[in-house]
N, C-alpha and C positions, 0 to 999 in steps of 0.2 A: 456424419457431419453436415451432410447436404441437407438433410431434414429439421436438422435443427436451426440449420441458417435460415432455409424456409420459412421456420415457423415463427423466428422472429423476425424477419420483414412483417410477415403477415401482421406481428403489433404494432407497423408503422414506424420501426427502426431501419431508417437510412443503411445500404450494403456499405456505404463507407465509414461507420461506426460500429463496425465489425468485421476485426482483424486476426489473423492465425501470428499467433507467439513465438509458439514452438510446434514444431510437425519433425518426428521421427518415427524409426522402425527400428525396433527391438528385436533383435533373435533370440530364442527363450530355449533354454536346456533345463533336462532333467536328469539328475545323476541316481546311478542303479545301479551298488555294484561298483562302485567305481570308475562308472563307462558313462559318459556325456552324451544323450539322447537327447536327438532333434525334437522340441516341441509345436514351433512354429513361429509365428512373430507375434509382438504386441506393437502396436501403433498410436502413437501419441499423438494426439491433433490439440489444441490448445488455445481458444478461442477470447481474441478480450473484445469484453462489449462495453461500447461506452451510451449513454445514457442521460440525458439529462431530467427528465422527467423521475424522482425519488422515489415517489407515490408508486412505480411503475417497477420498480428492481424484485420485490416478489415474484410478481407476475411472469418477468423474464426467467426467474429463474426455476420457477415451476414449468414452465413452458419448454428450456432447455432441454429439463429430464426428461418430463415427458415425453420429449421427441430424442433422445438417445443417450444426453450426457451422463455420465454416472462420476462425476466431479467437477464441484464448484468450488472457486477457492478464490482467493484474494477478491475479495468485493471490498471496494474504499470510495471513500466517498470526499469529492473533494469540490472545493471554491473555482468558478471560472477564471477571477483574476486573482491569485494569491500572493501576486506579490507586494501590492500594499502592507497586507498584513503582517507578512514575513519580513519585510522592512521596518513595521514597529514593533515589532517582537526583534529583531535585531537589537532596535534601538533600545529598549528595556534591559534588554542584558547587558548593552552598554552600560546604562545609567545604575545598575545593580552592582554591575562589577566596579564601577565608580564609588559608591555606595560603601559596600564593603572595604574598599581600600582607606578611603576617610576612616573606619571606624577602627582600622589596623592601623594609621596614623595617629592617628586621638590616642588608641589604646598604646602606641610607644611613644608619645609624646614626639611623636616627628611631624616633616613639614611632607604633604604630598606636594609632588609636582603636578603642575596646571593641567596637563596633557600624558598623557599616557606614552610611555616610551613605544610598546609593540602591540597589534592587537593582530587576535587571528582568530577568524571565525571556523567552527568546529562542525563539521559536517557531520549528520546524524541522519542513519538511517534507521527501516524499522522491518521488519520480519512479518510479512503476509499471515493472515490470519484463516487458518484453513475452515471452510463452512463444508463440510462432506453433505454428498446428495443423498444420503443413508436415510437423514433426519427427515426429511420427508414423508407427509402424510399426503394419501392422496385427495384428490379436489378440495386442497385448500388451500390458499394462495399463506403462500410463506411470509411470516410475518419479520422484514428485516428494517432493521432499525438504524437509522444512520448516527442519531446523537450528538453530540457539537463535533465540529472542526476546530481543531485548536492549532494554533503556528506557533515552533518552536524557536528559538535561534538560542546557539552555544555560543560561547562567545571564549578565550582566554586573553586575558590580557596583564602588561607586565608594565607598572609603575616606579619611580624614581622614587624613593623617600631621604630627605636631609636632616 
């Protein structure tokens, strides 16, 4: 692990934008027979690096392996301020879910009420996406692609109709 922290200051990555996760010790058996043989331990060290430079996350992450990682995982790529956005992605689900209540009004011939009785926004998460260090070819800087950022908001909400 030391090597590879090493080697990423060396790309000019701040030691304070890289942090241990998870750090544990595994004891590992192997059964023979029926009888639980000591194998030794496995050691989990679990490093997040942060980054701002895009162009630059191949590089790291060829660089990792190179110097000892043998797993890479959850690399996400995200906005410095996101809350604007996530504020009008909010607001879009609002006016959708506004939207659709009109057209369920229209379609029973009732009155929507002006305001929405209840609104509850719906937390959403999402499941890391594992990049194994397997796929690696060596001396070539990994081609990883960020792609849009998009901002999500769930919204439920619960209308009057007369």
């Amino acid at each position: 692990t030391s090597d590879i922290i090493n080697s990423l200051i060396q790309l000019a990555i701040p030691r304070e934008k890289i942090q241990t996760t998870d750090y544990r010790i595994d004891i590992q058996y192997d059964y023979k027979d029926g009888k639980q043989i000591f194998m030794g331990y496995k050691v989990t060290h679990l490093l997040q690096i942060l980054n701002d430079k895009i162009e630059q996350t191949g590089t790291i992450v060829d660089t990792a392996v190179a110097n000892g990682a043998n797993e890479v995982t959850s690399i996400r790529f995200t906005v410095m301020q996101p809350e604007p956005y996530e504020l009008q992605a909010l607001s879009l689900a609002i006016r959708n879910a506004q939207q659709k209540a009109l057209t369920i009004a229209h379609s029973l011939g009732a009155t929507l009420a002006s305001t929405p009785h209840q609104i509850k926004e719906l937390l959403q998460t999402s499941e890391p996406v594992p990049y194994m260090a397997a796929k690696f070819v060596a001396n070539a800087v990994t081609p990883i692609q960020p792609g849009q950022i998009v901002s999500h908001a769930k919204v439920q909400v619960w209308f009057y109709f007369s």
